[in-house]
C-alpha positions in Angstrom: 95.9 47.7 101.7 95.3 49.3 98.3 96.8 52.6 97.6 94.3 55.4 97.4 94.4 57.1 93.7 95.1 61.1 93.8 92.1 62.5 91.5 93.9 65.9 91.7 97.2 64.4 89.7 96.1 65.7 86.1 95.3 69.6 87.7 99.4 69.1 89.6 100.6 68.8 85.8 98.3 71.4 84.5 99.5 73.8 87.1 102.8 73.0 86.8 102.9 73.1 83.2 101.0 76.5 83.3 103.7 78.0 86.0 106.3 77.5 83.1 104.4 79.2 80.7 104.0 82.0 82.9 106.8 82.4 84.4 107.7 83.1 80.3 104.9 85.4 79.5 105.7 87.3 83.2 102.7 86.3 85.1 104.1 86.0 88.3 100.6 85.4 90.3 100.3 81.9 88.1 103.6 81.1 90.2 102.3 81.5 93.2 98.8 80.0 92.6 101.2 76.9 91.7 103.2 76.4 94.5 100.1 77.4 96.8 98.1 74.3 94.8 101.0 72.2 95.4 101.2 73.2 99.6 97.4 72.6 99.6 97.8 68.7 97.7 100.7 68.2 100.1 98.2 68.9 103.2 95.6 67.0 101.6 97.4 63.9 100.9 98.6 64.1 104.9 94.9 64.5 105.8 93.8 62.2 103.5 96.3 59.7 105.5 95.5 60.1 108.9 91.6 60.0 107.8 91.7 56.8 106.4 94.2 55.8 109.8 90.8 57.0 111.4 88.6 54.6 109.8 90.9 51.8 110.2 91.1 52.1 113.9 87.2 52.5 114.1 86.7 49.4 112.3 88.9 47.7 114.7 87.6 49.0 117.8 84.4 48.2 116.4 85.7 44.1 115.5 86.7 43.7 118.9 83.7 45.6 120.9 81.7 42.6 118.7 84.5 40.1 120.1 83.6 41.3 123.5 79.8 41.2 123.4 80.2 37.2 121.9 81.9 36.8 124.5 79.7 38.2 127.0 76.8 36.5 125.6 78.5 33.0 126.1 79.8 34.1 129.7 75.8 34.5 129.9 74.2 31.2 128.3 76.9 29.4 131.0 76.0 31.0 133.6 72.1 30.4 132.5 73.0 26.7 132.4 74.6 26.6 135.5 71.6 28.3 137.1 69.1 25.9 135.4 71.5 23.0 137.0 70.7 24.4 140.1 67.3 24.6 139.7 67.1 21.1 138.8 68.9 19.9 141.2 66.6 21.6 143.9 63.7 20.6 142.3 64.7 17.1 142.8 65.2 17.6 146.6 68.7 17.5 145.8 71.6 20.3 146.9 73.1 22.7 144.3 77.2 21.7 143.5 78.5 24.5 145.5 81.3 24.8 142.7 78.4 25.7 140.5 77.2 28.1 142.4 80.9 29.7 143.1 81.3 29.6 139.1 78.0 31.3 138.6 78.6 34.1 140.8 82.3 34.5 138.8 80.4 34.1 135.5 78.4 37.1 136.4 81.3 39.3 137.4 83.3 38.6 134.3 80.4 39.5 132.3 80.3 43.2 134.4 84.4 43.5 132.8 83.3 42.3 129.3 80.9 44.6 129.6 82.6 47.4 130.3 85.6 46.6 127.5 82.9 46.0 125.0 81.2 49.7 125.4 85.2 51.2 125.8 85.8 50.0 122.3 82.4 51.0 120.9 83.2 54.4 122.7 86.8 54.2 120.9 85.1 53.3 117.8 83.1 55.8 118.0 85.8 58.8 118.9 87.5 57.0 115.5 84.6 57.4 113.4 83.9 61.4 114.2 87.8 62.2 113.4 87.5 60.5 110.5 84.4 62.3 109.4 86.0 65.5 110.3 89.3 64.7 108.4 87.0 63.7 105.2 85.8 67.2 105.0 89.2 68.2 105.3 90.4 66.2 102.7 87.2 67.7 100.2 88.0 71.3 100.9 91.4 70.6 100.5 90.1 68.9 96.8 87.8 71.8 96.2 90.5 74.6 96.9 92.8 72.8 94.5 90.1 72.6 91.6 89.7 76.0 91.9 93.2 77.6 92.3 93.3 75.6 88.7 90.4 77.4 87.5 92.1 80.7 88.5 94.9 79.9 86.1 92.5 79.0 83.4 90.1 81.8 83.5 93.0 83.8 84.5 91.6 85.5 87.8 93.3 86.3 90.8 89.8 85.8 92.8 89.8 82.4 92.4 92.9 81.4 93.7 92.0 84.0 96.8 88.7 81.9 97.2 90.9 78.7 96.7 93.2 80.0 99.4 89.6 80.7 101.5 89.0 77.0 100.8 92.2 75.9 102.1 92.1 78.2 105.4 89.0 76.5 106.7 90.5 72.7 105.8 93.6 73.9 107.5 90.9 75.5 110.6 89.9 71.7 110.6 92.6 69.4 110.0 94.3 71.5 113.2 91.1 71.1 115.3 91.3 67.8 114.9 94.5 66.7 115.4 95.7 69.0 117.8 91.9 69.2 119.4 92.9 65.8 120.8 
């Protein structure tokens, strides 16, 4: 599978970069705003991770509830040509093959249990699909508190990086509810 590109790479050296220049000049805050950033991209690349472990699982749950309904269509067209057999045969005055009959009435209980697999794995798909969703949003607070604990350094204001830790907070508030909720 490809490897996912980090778009935040290029504000990690900024910050960095600025952290040295301000642990020179004195400007402690830029320190912390750095090694805060860096926690944050270190949470986001875990959530990022297990997202995209989300998705993967959905699309296989989702590959195999379609294996499951195939198959449950072909337990049905066999168990409609038995049935037309039957039919035929009675129709010419002639007795049903009771192996027929036995194999019809199996057909039709097999397709109860591929039934019932095929709407587990769409559930499972399913389950899948809303973590995933909810560990996206993670991952773009995550993103967004980053971008701005950069802008605090650039602009120079200690609200930002508060707002940026804000950010974080509620990706945190998520990625725990989700993987924990479970």
């Amino acid at each position: 599978m490809e490897e996912l590109e980090d778009p935040t790479e290029s504000l990690h050296e900024h910050i960095h970069e600025g952290a040295h220049h301000a642990e020179a000049e004195g400007n402690k805050w830029v320190v912390y705003v750095a090694l805060t950033t860096a926690i944050i991209a270190v949470f986001s690349a875990i959530t990022s991770l297990i997202a995209a472990h989300h998705a993967d699982e959905s699309m296989l749950s989702q590959i195999h509830a379609s294996d499951q309904w195939a198959y449950y269509q072909a337990k049905g067209i066999k168990a409609e040509i038995l049935a037309s057999n039957g039919k035929i045969l009675k129709a010419l005055g002639k007795q049903p093959i009771p192996a027929d009959e036995q194999k019809l009435k199996e057909n039709k209980a097999q397709q109860k249990e591929i039934m019932d697999k095929a709407k587990e794995a769409e559930a499972e798909s399913h389950a899948h699909v809303q973590s995933h969703n909810t560990l996206a949003r993670s991952v773009t607070l995550f993103q967004i508190a980053i971008a701005i604990g950069a802008i605090s350094i650039l602009v120079k204001k200690r609200i930002y990086w508060l707002i940026s830790l804000g950010f974080a907070s509620v990706a945190i508030f998520f990625f725990v509810l989700e993987v924990l909720g479970k």
